[in-house]
C-alpha positions in Angstrom: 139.2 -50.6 83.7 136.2 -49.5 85.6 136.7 -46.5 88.0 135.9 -48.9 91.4 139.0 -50.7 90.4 141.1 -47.8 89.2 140.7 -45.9 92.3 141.0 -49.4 94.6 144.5 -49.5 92.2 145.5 -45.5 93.4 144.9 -46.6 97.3 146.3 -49.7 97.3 150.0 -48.1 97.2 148.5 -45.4 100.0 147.4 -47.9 101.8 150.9 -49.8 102.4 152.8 -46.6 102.7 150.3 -45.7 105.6 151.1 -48.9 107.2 155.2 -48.0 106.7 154.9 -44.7 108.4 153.1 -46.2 111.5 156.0 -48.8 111.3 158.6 -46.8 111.5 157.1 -44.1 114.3 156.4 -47.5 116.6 159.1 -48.9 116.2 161.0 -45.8 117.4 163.2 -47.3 121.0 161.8 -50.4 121.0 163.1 -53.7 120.8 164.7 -55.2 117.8 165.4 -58.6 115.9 168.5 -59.0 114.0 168.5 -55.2 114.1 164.6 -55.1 112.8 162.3 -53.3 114.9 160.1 -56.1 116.1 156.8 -53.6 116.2 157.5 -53.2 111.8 158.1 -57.1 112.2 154.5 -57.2 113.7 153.1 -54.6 111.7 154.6 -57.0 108.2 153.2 -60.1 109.9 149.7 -58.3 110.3 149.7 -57.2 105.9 151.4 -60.7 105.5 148.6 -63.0 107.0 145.8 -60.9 105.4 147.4 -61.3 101.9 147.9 -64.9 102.5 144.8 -65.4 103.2 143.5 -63.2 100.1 144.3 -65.8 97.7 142.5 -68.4 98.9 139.4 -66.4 99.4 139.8 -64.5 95.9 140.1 -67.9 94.0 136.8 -69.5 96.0 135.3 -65.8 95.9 134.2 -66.1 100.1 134.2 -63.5 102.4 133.9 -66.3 105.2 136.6 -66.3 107.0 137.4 -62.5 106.7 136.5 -61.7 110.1 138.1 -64.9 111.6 141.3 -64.3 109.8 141.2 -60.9 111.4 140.8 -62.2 114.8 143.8 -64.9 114.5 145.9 -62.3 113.1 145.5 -60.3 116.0 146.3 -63.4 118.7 148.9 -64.2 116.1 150.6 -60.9 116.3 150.4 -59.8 119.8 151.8 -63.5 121.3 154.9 -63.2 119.2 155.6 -59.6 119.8 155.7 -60.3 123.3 157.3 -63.2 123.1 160.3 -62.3 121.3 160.1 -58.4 123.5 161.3 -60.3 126.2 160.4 -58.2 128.4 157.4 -60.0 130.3 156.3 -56.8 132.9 153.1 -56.7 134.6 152.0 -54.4 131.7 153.1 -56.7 128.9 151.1 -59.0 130.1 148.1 -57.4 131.2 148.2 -56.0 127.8 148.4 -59.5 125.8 145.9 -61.1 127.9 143.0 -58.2 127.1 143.4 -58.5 123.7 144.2 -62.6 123.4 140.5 -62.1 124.9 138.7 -59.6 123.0 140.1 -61.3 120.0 139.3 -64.4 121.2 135.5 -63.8 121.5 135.0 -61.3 119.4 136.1 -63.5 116.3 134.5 -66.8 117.6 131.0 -64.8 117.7 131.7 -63.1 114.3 132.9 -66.6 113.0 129.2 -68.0 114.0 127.2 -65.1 112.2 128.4 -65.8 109.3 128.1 -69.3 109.2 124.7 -69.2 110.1 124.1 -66.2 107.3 125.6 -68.1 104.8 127.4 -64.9 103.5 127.9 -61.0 104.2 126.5 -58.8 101.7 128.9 -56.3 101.8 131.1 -58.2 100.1 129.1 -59.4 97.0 130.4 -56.2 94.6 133.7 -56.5 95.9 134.9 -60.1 95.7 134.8 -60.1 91.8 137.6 -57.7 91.6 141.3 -58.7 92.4 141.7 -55.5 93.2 139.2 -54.3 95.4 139.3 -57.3 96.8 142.9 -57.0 97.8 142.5 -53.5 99.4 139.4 -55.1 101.7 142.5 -57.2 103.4 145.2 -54.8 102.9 142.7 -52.8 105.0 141.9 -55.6 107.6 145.8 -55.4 108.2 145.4 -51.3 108.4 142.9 -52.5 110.9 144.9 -54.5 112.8 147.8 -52.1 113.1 146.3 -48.9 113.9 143.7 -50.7 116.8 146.9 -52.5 118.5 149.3 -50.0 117.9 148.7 -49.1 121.1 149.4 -52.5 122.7 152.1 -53.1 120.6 154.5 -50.2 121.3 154.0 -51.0 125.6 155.2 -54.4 125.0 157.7 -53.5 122.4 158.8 -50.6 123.7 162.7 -50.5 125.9 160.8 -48.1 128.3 159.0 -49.9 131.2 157.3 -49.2 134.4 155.4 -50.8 137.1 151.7 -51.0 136.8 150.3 -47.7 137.7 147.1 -46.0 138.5 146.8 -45.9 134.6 146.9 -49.5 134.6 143.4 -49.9 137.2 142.1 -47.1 134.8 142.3 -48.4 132.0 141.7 -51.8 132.9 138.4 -50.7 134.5 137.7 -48.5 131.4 138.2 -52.0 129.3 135.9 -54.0 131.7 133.4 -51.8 131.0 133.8 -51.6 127.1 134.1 -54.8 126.9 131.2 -56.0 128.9 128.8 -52.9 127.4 130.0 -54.6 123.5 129.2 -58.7 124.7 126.0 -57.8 126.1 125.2 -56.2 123.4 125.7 -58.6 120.6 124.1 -61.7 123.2 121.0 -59.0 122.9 120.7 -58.6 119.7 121.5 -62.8 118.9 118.8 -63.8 121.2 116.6 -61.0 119.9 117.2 -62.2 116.1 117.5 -65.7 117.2 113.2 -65.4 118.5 111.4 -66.3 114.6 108.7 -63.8 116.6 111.3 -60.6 116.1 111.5 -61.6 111.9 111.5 -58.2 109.9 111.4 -56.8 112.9 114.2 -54.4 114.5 115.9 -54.3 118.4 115.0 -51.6 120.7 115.3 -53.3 123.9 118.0 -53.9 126.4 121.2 -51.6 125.6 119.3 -51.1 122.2 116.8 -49.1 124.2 120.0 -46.6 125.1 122.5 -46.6 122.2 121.4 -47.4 118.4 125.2 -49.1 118.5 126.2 -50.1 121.8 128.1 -52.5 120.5 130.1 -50.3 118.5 130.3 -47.9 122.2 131.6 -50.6 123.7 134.6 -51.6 121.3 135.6 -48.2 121.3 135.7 -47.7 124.9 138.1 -51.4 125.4 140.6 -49.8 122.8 140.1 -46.4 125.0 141.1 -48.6 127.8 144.3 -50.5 125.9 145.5 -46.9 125.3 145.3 -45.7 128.9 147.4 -48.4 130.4 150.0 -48.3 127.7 150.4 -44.1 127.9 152.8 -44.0 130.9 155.3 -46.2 128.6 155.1 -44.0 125.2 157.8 -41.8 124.2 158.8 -40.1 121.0 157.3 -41.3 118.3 155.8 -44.3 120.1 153.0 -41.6 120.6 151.4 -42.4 117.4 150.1 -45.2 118.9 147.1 -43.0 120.6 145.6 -43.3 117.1 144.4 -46.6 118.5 141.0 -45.3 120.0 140.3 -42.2 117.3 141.0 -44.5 114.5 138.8 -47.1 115.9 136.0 -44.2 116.8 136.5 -43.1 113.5 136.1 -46.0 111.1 132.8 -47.2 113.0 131.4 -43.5 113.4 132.4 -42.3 109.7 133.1 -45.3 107.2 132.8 -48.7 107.6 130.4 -48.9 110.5 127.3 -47.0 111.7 126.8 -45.0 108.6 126.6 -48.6 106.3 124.3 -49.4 109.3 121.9 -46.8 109.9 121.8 -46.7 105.9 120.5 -50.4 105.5 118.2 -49.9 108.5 117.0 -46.6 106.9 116.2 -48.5 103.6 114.1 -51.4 105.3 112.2 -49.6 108.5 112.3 -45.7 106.8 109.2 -44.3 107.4 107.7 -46.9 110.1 106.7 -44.8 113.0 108.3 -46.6 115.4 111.2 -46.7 114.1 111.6 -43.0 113.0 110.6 -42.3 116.7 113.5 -45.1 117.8 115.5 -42.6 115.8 114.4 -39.7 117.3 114.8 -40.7 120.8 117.6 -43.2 121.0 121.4 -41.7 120.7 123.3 -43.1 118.0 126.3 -44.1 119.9 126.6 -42.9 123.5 124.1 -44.4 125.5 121.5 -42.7 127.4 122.0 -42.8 130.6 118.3 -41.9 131.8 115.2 -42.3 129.9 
């Protein structure tokens, strides 16, 4: 066994315990299903629709409907959690309905990249091993939990209370997020879209500011999310601030800018405008002021 796949074996286990533990701390005094927490329920339903959807991808090796699967698992998620909460406060609601959005066009967008690519690259090492393979989804689902966990435990949660001051916060904060991360990605399409821009990289628009705007802008919607659910969270529940500094951290340490700024490094290192793009553009928080 090679080590990828030996160590992809050690995690998997890690992976699926870490999922438990953020289970069971949700799901403390919320609401329940036949005596189940419905926020593990919702947790199990995020793991079960990735793995589900594993085996048709592993057998026809394609990555192609990765990110969409990740996208419907959210919608799929959050509807029946607050469906079967009950409970449908202002909060719930405002809640569901930012993230029935985000997930909505976030995975429509990510959906059409990759069906005009063809194929993502990042997967080409991974999908010949079960294994590996396996912990990419079982990771989607990680995904999944630890970005929503937020949502989940306000509209799970027995505690409620009338939209607030953290409410207009937050909702502002995601407005702003969420507008900074679709401008963004309409940028950089139209900019890769021009045959003119081939080999060539962005640096205009928010790309003039942030070397990831988009990336600032997803975390600062999840930012938002958390805000409006805090006044709610009790006990345990407040786990669910992971939300944001997981999010921050996955695309700031692991799975997004640093896989970034490494493939850009390879193909532009050493052109002087790009090394001075580096030098003067922020990798994440935009500049406010040039």
């Amino acid at each position: 066994m090679k080590t990828t796949d030996r160590n992809a074996l050690i995690a998997f286990p890690i992976l699926i315990l870490i999922g438990l533990l953020v289970a069971w701390a949700g799901s403390q005094g919320g609401a329940s299903i036949a005596g189940v927490p419905l926020f593990a329920l919702s947790v199990g339903l995020a793991f079960l629709i990735q793995w589900l959807a594993f085996i048709p991808a592993y057998l026809l090796q394609t990555e192609k409907f990765f990110d969409l699967t990740g996208s419907l698992t959210y919608i799929s998620v959050i509807t029946l959690a607050f469906i079967f909460s009950k409970a449908f406060d202002g909060r719930s609601i405002l809640l569901w309905a930012l993230v029935i959005i985000w997930a909505i066009r976030l995975g429509t967008f990510l959906f059409g990249r990759i069906k005009k690519a063809g194929k993502d690259d990042r997967f080409d090492e991974i999908k010949p091993s079960f294994i590996r393979f396996l912990n990419v989804w079982t990771i989607q689902g990680l995904w999944v939990t630890f970005t929503m966990a937020a949502a989940l435990v306000a509209i799970t949660t027995a505690s409620r209370k009338e939209l607030d001051l953290f409410a207009t916060l937050g909702v502002l904060v995601w407005i702003f997020g969420f507008a900074t991360e679709v401008t963004a990605d309409y940028q950089k399409s139209r900019f890769s879209a021009n045959p003119d821009n081939k080999g060539r990289f962005i640096q205009t628009g928010l790309w003039s500011r942030s070397r990831h705007p988009n990336y600032f802008g997803e975390i600062m919607l999840w930012v938002g999310v958390a805000i409006i659910a805090l006044p709610v969270l009790q006990g345990w529940q407040w786990v669910a601030l992971i939300s944001p500094v997981f999010v921050t951290l996955l695309l700031t340490r692991v799975s997004g800018i640093p896989l970034l700024e490494k493939k850009a490094d390879k193909k532009w290192g050493g052109q002087a405008d790009y090394e001075e793009y580096k030098k003067n553009t922020p990798v994440l928080i935009p500049r406010l002021l040039k």
